[in-house]
N, C-alpha and C positions, 0 to 999 in steps of 0.2 A: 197628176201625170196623165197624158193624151198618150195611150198607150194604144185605142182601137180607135180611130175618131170613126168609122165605118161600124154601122152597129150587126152588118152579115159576117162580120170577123170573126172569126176565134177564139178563144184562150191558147196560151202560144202560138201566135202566125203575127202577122202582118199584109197589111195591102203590097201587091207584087209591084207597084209603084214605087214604092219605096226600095223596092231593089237594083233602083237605078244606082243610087249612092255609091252601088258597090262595081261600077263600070272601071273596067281595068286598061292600063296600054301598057306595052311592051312589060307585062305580068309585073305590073304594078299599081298599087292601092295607093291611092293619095287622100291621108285621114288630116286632122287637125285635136292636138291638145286641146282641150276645154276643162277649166280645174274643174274637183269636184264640187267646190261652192259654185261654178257658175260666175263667178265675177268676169274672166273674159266675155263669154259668152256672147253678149252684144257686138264688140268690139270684133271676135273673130267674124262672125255674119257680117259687119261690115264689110269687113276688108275685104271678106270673100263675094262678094255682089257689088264692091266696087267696082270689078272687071268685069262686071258684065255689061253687052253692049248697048241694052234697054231695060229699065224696071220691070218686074215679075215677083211673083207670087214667090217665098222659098220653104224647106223644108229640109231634115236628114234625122239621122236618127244618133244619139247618144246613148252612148253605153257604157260601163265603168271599164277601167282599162286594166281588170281583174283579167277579161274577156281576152286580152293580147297575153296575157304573162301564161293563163292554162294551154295557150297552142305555139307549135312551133314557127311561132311565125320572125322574121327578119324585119328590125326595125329599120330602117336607113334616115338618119336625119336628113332633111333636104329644104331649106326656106322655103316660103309660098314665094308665089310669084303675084302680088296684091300690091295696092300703093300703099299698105299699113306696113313700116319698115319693124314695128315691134313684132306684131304678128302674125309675120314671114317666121319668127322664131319658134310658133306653136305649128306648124306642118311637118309633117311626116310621110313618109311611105312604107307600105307595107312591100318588098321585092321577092322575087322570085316563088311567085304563086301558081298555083297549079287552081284545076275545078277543084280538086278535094279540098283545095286548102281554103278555099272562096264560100265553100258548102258546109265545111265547119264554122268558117267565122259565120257565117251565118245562122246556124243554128246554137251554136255559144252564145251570140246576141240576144237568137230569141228566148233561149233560155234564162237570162240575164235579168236585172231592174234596167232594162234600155228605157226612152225615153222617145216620143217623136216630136221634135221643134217644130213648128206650124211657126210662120211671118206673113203676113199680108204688106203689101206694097207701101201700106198706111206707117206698119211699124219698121218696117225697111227703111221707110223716109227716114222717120226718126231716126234710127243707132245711127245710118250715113251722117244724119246733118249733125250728130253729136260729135262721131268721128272727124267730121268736116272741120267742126268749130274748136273740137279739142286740139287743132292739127295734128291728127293721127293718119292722117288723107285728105291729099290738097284738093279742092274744089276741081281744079284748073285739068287735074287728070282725069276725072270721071268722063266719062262719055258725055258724048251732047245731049243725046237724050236724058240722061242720068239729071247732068245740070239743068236741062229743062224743068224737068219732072220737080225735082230740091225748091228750083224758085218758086215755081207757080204754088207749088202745094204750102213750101214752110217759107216761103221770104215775105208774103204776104201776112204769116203769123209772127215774122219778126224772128225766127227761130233761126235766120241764116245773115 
C-alpha cells in the first residue's frame, strides 16, 4: 500500500496535492467504481486518461466505498464521458455538496484503509495500448499526441 510516498507526512494526513481529486463543479463529485479486487482498475485509468489531451504522469486515491455508505452523501449514477463504453458504466457523482460535506469525506478517507495509485506515463502506455488492442478504445480517438506517444514507445515493441 503507497499510503505516504512523502516520507515528511504523517500518520493520517495526506500530500494536499492529492486534494485536487476532490475538485467539484456545480457541487458535484465525479468518483469512479473500482471493485474491490481491483480487476477494473487498469481498464478504469485507461478510459479516464484516454481523454486527455497529452500524456502525463496520473494518480488518485482509493478508498473502500464503506466511506460513502457512513455519510449522508447523494449518489447520482451518471456515465463517464471516456471512449471506454463499458466503463462509462463505473462513474459516478457525488451531488449536492456543501464544504462540510467535502471535509467529511475527507477525513472519512483519511481515516479509512485508502490507498494512493501512482502511474507513470511508462505504465499509462501500457493499460491504453491494452485497452487499445482489447477494443475497449479505439486507437483513432485518442488524441494525437496520445497516438504519438502509443506508437513511438509500444509499436516499435510490437505491443500495438
Amino acid at each position: 500500500m503507497n499510503r505516504n510516498p512523502l516520507p515528511w507526512i504523517g500518520q493520517g494526513d495526506i500530500a494536499a496535492d492529492y486534494l485536487r481529486d476532490f475538485h467539484t463543479k456545480d457541487n458535484k463529485l465525479s468518483l469512479w467504481k473500482v471493485e474491490e479486487d481491483r480487476s477494473n482498475l487498469d481498464r478504469t485509468i485507461a478510459a479516464y486518461v484516454s481523454m486527455w489531451s497529452r500524456p502525463d504522469n496520473f494518480s488518485c486515491l482509493l478508498f473502500p466505498t464503506e466511506v460513502l455508505d457512513h455519510l449522508t452523501l447523494i449518489r447520482e449514477p451518471q456515465p463517464g464521458n471516456t471512449q471506454d463504453e463499458v466503463a462509462n458504466f463505473w462513474h459516478f457523482n457525488l451531488v449536492e455538496l456543501t464544504g462540510s460535506k467535502i471535509v467529511a469525506l475527507v477525513r472519512n478517507i483519511l481515516d479509512s484503509e485508502y490507498d494512493i495509485v501512482i502511474r507513470d506515463i511508462e505504465e499509462l502506455s501500457n493499460s491504453l495500448a491494452h485497452s487499445v488492442q482489447a477494443e475497449h478504445i479505439p486507437f483513432r480517438k485518442l488524441s494525437k499526441p496520445w497516438q504519438e506517444h502509443l506508437n513511438r514507445r509500444l509499436g516499435q515493441q510490437g505491443l500495438l
